[in-house]
ROBAGU-476987 format. One record per atom (N, C-alpha, C, O): residue number from 1; atom name; residue in three letters; x, y negated, z. Coordinates in pm, whole numbers. Layout:
BEGIN
    nr   atom   rest     east    north       up
   NUM     CA    ala        X        Y        Z
...
This chain:
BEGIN
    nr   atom   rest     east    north       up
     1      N    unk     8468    -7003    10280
     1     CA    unk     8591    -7025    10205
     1      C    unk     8692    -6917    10244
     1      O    unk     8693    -6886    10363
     2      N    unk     8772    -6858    10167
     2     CA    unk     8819    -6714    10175
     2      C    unk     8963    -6785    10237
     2      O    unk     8984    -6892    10179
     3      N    unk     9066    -6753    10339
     3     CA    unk     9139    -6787    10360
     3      C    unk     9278    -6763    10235
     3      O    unk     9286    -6669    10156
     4      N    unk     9360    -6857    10248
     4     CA    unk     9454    -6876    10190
     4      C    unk     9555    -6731    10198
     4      O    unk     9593    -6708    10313
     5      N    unk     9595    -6647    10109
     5     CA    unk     9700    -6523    10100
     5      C    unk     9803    -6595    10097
     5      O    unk     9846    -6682    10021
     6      N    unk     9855    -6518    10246
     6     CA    unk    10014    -6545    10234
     6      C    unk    10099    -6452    10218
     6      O    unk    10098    -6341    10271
     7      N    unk    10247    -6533    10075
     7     CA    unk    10315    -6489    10034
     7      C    unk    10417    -6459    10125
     7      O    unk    10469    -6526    10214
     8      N    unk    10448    -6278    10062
     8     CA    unk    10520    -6196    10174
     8      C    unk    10722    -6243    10168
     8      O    unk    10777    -6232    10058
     9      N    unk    10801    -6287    10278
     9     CA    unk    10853    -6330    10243
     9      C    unk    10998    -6288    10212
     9      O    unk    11047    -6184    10255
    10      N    unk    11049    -6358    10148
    10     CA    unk    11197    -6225    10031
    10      C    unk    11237    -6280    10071
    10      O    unk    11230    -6397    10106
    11      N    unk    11359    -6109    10083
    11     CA    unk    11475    -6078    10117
    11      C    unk    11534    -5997    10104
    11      O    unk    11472    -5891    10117
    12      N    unk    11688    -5984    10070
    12     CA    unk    11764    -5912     9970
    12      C    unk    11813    -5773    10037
    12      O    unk    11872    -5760    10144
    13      N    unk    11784    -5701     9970
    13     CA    unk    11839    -5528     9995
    13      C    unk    11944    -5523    10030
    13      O    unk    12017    -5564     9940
    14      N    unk    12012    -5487    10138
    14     CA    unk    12181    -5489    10134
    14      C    unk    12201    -5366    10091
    14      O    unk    12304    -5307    10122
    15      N    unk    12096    -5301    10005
    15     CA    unk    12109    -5139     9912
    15      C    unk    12120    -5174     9783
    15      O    unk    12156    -5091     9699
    16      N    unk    12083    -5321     9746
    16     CA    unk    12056    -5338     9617
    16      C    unk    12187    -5323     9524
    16      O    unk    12293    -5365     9570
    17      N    unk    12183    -5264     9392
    17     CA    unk    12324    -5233     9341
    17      C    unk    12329    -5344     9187
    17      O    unk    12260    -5446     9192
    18      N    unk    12395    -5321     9086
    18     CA    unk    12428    -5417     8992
    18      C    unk    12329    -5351     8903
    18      O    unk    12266    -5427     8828
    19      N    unk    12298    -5191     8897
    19     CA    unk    12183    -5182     8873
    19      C    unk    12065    -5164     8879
    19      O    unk    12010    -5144     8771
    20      N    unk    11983    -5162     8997
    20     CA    unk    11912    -5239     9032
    20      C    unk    11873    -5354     9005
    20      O    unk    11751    -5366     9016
    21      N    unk    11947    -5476     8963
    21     CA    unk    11947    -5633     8938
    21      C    unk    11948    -5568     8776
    21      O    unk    11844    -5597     8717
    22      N    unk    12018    -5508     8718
    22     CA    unk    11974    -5479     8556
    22      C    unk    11838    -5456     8532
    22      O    unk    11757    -5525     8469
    23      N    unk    11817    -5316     8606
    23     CA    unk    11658    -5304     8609
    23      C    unk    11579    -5420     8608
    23      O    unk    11515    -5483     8524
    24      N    unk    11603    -5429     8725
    24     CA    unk    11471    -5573     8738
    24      C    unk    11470    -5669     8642
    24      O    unk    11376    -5681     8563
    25      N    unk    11599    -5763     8643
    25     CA    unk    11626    -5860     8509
    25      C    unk    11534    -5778     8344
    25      O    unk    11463    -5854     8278
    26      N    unk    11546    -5667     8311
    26     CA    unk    11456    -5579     8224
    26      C    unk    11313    -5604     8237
    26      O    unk    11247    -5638     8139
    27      N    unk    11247    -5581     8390
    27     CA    unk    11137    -5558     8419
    27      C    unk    11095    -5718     8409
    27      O    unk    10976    -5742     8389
    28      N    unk    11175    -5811     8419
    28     CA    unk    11140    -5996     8432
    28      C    unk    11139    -6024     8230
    28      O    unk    11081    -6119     8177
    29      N    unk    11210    -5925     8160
    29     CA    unk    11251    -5970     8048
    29      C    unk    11077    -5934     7972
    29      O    unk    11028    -5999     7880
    30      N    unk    11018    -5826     8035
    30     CA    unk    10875    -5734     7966
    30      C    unk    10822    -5801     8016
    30      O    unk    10758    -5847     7922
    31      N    unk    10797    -5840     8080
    31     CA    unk    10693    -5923     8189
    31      C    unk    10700    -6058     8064
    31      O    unk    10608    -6057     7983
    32      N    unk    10783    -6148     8052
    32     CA    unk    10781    -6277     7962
    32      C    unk    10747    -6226     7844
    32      O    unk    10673    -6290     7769
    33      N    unk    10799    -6095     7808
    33     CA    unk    10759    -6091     7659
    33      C    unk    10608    -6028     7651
    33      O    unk    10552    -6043     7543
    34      N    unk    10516    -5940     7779
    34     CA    unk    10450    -5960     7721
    34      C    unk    10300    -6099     7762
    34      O    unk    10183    -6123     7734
    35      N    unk    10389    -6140     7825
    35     CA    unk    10355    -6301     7846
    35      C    unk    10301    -6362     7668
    35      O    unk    10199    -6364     7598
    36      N    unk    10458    -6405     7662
    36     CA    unk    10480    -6448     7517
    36      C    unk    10367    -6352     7360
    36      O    unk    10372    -6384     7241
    37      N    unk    10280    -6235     7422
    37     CA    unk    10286    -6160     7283
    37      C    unk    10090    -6227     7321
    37      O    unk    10002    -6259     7241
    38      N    unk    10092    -6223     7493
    38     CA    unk     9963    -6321     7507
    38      C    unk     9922    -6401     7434
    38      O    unk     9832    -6401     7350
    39      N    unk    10020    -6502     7481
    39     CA    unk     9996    -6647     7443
    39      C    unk    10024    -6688     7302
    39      O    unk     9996    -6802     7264
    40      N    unk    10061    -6627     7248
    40     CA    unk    10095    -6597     7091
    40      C    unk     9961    -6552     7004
    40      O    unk     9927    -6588     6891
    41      N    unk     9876    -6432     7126
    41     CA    unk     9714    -6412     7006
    41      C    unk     9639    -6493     7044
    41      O    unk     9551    -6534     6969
    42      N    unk     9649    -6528     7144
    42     CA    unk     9530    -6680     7192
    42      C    unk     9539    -6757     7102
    42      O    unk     9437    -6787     7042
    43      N    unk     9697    -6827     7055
    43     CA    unk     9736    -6948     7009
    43      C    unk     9633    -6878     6866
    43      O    unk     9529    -6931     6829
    44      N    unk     9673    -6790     6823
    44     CA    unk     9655    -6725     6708
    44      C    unk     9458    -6737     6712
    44      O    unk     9401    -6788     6615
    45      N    unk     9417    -6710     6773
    45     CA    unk     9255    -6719     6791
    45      C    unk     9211    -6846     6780
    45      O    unk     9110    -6872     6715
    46      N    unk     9300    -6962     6858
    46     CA    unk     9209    -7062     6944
    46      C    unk     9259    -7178     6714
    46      O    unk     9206    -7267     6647
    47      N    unk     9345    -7113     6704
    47     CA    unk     9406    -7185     6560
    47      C    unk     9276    -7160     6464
    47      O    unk     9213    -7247     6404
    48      N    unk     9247    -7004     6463
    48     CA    unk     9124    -6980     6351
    48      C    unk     8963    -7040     6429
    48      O    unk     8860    -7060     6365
    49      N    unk     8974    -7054     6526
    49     CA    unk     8865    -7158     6605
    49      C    unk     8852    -7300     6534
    49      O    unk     8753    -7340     6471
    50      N    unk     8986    -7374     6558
    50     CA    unk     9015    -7520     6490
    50      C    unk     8969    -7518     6317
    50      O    unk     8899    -7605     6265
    51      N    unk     9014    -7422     6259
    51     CA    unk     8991    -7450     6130
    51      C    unk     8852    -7440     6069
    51      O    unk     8781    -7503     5990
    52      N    unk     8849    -7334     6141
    52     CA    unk     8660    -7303     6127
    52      C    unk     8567    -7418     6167
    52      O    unk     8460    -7444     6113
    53      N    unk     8632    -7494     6286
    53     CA    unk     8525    -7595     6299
    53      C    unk     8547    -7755     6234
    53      O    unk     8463    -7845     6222
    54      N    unk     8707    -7754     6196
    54     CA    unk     8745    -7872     6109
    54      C    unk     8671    -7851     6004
    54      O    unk     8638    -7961     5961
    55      N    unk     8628    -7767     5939
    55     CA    unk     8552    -7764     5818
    55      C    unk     8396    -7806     5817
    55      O    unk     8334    -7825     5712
    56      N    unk     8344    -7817     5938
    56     CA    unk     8248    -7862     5962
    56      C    unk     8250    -8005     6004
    56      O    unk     8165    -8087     5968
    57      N    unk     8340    -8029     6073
    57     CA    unk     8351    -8150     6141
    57      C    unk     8372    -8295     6040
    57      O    unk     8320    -8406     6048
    58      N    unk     8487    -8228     5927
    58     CA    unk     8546    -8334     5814
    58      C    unk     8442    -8446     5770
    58      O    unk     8459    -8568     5766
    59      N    unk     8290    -8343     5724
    59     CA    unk     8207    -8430     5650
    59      C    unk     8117    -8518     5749
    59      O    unk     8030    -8591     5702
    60      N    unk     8140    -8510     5892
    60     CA    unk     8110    -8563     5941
    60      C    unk     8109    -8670     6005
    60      O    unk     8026    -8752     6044
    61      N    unk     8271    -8645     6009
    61     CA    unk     8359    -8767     6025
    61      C    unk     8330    -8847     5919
    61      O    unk     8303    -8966     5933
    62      N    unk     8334    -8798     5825
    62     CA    unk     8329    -8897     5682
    62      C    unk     8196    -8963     5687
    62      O    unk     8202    -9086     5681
    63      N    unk     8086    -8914     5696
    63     CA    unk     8005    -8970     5692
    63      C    unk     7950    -9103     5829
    63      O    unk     7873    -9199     5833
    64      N    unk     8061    -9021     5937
    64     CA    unk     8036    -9147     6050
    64      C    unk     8131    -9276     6026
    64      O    unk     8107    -9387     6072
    65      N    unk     8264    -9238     5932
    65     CA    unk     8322    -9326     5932
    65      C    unk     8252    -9461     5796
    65      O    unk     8289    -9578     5792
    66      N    unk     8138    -9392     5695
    66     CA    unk     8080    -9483     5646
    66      C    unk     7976    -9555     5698
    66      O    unk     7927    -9650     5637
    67      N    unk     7946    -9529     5777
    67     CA    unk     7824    -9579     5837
    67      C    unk     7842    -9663     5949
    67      O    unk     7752    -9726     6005
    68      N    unk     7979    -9662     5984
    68     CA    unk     8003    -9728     6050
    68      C    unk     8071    -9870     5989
    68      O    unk     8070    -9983     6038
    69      N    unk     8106    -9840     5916
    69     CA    unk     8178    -9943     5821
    69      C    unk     8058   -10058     5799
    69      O    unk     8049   -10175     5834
    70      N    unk     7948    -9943     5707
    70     CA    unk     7841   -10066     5673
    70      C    unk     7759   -10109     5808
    70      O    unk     7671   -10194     5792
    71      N    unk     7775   -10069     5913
    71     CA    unk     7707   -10161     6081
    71      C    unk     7802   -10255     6089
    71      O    unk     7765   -10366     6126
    72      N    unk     7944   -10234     6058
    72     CA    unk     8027   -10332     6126
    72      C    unk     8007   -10476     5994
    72      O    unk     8031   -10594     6022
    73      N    unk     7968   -10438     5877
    73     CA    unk     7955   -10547     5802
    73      C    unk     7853   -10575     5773
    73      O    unk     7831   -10637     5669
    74      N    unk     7757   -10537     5855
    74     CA    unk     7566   -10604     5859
    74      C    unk     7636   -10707     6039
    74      O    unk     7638   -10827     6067
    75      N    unk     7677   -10590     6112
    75     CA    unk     7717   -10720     6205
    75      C    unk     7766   -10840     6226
    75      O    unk     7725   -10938     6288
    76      N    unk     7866   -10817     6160
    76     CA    unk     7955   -10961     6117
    76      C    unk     7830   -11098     6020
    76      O    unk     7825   -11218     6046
    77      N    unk     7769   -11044     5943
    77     CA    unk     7680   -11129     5868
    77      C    unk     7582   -11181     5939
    77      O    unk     7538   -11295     5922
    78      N    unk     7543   -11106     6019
    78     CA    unk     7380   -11116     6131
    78      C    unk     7468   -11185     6287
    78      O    unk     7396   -11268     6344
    79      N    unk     7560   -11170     6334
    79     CA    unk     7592   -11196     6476
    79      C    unk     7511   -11294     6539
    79      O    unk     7455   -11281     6648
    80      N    unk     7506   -11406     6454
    80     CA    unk     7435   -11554     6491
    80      C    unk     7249   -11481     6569
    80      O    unk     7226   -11501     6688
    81      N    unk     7180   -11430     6510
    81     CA    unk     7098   -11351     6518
    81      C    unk     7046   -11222     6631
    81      O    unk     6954   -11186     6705
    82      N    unk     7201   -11181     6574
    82     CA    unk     7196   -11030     6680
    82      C    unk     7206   -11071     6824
    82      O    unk     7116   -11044     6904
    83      N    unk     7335   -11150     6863
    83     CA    unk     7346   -11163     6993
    83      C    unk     7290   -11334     7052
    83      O    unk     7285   -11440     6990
    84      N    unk     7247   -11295     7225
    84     CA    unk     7200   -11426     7287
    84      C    unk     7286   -11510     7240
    84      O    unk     7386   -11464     7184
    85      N    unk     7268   -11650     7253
    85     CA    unk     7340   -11800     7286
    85      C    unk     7470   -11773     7391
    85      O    unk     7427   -11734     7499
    86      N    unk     7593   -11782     7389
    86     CA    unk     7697   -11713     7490
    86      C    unk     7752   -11589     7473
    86      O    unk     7856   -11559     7532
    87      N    unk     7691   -11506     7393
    87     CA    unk     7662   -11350     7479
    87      C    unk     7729   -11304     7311
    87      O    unk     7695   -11326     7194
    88      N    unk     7841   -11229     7378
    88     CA    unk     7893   -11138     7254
    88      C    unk     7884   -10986     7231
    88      O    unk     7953   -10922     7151
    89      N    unk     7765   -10923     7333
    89     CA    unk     7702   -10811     7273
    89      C    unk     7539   -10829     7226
    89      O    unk     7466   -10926     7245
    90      N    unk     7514   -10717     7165
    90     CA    unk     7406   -10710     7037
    90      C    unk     7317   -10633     7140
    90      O    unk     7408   -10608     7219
    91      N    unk     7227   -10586     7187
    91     CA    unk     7129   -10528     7249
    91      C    unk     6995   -10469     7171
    91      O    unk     6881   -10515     7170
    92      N    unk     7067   -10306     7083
    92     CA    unk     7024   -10278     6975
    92      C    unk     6921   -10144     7093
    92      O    unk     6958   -10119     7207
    93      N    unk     6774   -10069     7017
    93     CA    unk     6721    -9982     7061
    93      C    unk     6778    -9802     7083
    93      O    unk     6722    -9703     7130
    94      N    unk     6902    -9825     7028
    94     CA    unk     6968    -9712     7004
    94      C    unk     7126    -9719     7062
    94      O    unk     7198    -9624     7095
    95      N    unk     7154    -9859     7062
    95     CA    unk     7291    -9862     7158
    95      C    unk     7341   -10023     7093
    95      O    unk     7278   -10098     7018
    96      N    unk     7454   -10036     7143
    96     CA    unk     7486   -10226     7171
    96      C    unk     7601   -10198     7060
    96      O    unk     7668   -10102     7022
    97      N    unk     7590   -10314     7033
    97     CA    unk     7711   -10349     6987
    97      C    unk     7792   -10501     7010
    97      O    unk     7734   -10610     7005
    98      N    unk     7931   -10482     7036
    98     CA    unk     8001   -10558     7144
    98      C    unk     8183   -10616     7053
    98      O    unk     8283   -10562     7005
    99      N    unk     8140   -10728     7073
    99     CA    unk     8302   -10803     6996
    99      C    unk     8355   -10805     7114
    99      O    unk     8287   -10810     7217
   100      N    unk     8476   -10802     7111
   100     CA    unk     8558   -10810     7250
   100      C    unk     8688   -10872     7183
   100      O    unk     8723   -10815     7079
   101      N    unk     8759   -10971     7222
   101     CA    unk     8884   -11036     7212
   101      C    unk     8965   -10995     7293
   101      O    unk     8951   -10985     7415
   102      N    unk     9090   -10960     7205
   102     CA    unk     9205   -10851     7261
   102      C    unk     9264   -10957     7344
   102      O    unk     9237   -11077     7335
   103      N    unk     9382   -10883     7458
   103     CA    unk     9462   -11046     7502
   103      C    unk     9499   -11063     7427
   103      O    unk     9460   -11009     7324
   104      N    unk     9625   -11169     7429
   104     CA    unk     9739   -11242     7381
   104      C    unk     9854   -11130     7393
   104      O    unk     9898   -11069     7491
   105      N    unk     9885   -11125     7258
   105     CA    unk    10018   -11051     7224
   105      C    unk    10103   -11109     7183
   105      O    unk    10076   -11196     7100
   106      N    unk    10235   -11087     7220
   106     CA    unk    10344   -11175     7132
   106      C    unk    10396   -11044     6987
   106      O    unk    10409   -10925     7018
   107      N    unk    10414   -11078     6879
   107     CA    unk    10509   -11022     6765
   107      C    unk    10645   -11107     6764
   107      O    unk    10637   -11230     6759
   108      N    unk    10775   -11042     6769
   108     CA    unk    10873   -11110     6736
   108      C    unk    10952   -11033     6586
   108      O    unk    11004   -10922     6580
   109      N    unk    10937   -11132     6481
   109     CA    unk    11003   -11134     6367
   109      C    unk    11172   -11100     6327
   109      O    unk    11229   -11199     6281
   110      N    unk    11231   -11015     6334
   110     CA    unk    11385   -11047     6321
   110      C    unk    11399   -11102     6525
   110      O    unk    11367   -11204     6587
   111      N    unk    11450   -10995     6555
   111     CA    unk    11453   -11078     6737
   111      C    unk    11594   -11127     6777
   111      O    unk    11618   -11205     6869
   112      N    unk    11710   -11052     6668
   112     CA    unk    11815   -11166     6694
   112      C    unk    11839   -11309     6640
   112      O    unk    11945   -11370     6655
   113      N    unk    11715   -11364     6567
   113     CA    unk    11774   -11468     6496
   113      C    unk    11677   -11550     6577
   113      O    unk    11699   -11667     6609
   114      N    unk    11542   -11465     6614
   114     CA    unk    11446   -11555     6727
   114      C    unk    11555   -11624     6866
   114      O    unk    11587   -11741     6890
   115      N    unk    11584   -11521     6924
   115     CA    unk    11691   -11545     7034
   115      C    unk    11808   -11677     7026
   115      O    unk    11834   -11757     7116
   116      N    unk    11869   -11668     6886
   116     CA    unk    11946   -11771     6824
   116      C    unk    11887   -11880     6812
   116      O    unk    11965   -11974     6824
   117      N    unk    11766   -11914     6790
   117     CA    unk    11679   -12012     6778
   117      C    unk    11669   -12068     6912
   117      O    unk    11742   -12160     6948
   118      N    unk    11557   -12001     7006
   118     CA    unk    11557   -12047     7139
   118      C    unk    11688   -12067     7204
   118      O    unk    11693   -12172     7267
   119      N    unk    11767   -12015     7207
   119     CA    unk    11922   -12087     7238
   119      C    unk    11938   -12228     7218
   119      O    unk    11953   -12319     7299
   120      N    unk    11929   -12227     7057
   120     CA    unk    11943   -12353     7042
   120      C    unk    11845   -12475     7064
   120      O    unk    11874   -12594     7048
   121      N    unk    11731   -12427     7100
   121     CA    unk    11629   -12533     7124
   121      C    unk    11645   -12554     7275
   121      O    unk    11565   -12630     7330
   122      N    unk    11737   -12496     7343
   122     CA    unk    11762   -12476     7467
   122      C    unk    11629   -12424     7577
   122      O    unk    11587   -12468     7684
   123      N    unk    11589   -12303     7485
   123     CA    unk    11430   -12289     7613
   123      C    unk    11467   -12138     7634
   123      O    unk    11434   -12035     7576
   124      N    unk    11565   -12172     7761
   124     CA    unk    11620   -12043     7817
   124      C    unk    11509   -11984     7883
   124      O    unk    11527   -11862     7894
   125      N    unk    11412   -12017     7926
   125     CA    unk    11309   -11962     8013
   125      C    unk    11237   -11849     7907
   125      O    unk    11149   -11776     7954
   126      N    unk    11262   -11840     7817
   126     CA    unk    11175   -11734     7679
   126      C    unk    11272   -11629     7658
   126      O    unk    11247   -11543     7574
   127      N    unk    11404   -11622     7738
   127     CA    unk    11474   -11510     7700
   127      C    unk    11511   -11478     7825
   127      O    unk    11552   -11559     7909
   128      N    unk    11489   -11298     7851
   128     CA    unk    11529   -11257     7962
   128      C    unk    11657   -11229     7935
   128      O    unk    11704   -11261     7826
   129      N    unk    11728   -11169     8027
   129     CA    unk    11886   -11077     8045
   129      C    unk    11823   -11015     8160
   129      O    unk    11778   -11064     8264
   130      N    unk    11830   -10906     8122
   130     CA    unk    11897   -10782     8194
   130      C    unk    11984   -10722     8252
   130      O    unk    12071   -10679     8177
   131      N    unk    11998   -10697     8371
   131     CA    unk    12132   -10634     8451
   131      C    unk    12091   -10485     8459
   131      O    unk    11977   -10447     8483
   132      N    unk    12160   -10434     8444
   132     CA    unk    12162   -10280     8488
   132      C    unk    12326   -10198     8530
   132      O    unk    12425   -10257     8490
   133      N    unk    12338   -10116     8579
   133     CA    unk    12452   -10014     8664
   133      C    unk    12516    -9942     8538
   133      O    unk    12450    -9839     8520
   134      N    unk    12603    -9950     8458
   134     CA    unk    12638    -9855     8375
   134      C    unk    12680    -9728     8425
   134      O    unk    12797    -9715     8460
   135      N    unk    12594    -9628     8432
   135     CA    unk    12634    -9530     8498
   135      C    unk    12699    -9450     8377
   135      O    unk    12643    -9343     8403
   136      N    unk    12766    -9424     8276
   136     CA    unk    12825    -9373     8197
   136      C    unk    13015    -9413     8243
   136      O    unk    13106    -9331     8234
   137      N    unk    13027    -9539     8286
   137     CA    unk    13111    -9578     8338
   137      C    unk    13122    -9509     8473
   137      O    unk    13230    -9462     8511
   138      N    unk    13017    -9503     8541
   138     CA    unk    13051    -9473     8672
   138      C    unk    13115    -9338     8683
   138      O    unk    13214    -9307     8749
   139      N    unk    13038    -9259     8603
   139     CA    unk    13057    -9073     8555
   139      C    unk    13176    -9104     8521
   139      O    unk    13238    -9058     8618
   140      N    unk    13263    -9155     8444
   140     CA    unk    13392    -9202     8385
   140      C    unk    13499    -9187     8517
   140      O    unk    13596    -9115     8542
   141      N    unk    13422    -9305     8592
   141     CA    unk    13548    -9347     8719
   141      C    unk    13481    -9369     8884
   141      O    unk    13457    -9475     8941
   142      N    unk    13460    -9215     8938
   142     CA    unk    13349    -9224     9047
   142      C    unk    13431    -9268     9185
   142      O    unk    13386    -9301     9295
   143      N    unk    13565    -9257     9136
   143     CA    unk    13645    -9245     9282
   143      C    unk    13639    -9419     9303
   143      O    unk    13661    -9470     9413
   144      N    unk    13612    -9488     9199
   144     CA    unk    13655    -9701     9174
   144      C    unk    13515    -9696     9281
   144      O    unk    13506    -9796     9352
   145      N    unk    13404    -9589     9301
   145     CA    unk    13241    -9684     9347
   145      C    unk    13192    -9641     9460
   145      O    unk    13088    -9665     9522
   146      N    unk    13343    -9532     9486
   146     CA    unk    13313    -9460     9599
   146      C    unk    13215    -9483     9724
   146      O    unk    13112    -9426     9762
   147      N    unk    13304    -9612     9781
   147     CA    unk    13281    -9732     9887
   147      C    unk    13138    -9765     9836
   147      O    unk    13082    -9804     9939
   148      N    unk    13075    -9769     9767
   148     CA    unk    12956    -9859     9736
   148      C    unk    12862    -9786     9736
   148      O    unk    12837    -9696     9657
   149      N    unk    12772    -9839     9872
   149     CA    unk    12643    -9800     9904
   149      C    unk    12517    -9783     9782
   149      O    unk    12487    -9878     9709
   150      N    unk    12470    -9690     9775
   150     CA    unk    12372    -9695     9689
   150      C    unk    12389    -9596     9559
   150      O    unk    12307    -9550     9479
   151      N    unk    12540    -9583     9574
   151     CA    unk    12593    -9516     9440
   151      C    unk    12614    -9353     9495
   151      O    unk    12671    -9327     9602
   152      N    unk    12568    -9266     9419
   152     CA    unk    12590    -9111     9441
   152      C    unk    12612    -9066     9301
   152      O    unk    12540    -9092     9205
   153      N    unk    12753    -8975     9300
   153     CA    unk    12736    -8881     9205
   153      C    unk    12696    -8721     9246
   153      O    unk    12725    -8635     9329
   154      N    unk    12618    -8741     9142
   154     CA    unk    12561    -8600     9233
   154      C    unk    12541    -8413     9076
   154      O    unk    12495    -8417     8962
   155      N    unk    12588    -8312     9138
   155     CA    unk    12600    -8259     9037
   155      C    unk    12565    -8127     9121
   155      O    unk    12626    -8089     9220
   156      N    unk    12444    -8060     9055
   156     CA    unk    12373    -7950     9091
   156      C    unk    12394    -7826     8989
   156      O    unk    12357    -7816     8872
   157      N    unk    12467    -7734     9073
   157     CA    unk    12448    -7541     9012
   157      C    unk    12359    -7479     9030
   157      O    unk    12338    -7430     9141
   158      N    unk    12274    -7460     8921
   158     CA    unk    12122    -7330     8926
   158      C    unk    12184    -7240     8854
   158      O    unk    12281    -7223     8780
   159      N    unk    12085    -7183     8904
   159     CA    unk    12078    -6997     8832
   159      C    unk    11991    -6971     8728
   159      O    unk    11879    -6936     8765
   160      N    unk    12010    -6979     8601
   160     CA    unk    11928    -6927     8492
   160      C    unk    11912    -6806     8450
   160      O    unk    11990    -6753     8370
   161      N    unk    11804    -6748     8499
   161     CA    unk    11779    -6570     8471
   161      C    unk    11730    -6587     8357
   161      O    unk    11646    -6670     8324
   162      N    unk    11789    -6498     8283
   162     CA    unk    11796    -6500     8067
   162      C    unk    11789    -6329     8050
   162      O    unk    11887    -6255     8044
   163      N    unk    11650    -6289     8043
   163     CA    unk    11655    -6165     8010
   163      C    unk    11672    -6147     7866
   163      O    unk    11637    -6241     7795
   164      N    unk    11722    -6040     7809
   164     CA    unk    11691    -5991     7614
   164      C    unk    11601    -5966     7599
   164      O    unk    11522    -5902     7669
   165      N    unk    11586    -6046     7427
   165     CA    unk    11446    -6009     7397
   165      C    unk    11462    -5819     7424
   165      O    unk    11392    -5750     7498
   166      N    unk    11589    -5770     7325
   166     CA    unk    11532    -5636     7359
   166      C    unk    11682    -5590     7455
   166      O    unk    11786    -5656     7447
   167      N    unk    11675    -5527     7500
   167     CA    unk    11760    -5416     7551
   167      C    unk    11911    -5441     7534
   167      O    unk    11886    -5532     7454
   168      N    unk    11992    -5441     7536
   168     CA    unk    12074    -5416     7499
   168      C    unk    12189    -5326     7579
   168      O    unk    12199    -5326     7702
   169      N    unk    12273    -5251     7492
   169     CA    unk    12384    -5110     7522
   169      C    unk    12460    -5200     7638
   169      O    unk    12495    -5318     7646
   170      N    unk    12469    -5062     7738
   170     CA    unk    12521    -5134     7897
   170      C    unk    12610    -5089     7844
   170      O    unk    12622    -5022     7742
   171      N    unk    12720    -5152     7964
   171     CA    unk    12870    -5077     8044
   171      C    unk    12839    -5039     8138
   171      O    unk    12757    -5082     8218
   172      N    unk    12906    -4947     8138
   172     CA    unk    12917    -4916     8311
   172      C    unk    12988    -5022     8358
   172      O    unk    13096    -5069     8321
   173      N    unk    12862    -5073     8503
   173     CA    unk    12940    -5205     8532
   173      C    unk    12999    -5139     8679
   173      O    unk    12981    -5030     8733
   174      N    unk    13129    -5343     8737
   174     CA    unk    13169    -5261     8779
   174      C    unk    13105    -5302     8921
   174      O    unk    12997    -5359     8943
   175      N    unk    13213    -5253     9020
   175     CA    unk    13108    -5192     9151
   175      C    unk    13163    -5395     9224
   175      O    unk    13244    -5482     9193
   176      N    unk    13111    -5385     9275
   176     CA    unk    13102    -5550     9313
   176      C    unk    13180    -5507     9421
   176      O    unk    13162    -5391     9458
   177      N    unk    13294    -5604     9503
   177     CA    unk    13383    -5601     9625
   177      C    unk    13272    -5626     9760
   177      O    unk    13172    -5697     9761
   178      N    unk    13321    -5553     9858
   178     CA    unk    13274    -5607     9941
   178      C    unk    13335    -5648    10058
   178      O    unk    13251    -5659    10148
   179      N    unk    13480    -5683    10103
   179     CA    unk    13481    -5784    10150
   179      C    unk    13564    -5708    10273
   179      O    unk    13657    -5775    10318
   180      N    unk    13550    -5616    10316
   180     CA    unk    13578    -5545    10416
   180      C    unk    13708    -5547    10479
   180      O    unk    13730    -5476    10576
């Protein structure tokens, strides 16, 4: 097993100038685009792949989706037959076939007038409530939750490097302070 390459580790030029960081930001902008001109003829290849083989595939589908139709309605007629005493798969020479009963699902019809109902039949046990933290409020008024454990507002600054697609006309920029 080839050992693991380790990445060499960065750190900033105290030579580096504003252009320098133009350059590079340029050299990060070619690099994505020709990323992007990649992944763009692949997409473009792997698309005339799909169509070429959907055209084969269609009548196939079609024809599995009839044939399956008429098994599922020779099954239903024969079950008594097909499967043991108990036993709700078929134990065919080519593969089984198997009824399976979904769980129990509930559908609710109109759910505020259901809710209104069980209210009034008094069968509070069928309706939850929910508590939750309005944190839209909290963002509103952070200094009221200060005191309260558990609560953080929290607000993070990144750096989004946004190269041009193409180029664009510099200034002469200017010379950055240093502090001295």
């Amino acid at each position: 097993m080839a050992a693991k390459e380790k990445l060499k580790a960065l750190s900033l030029d105290p030579k580096m100038t504003v252009a320098d960081a133009t350059n590079l930001l340029g050299r990060i902008g070619g690099g994505q685009r020709a990323i992007a001109h990649r992944e763009a003829a692949l997409d473009e290849k792997v698309t005339a792949l799909r169509q070429k083989a959907a055209a084969g595939i269609a009548p196939l589908e079609a024809s599995l989706a009839a044939n399956e139709a008429v098994l599922r309605l020779f099954a239903e007629a024969y079950r008594k037959e097909l499967c043991p005493p108990g036993k709700k798969t078929a134990v065919l020479a080519t593969g089984e076939l198997t009824w399976r009963t979904s769980p129990p699902a509930v559908t609710l019809t109109g759910v505020a007038k259901v809710i209104e109902r069980l209210k009034a039949a008094a069968l509070y046990k069928f309706i939850r409530v929910k508590e939750s933290v309005n944190k839209d409020a909290v963002l509103d008024d952070p200094a009221a939750v200060k005191a309260i454990t558990g609560i953080a507002v929290k607000r993070v600054e990144t750096l989004e490097i946004k190269a041009y697609e193409t180029p664009r006309p510099t200034a002469k920029p200017a010379k950055p302070e240093t502090g001295q």
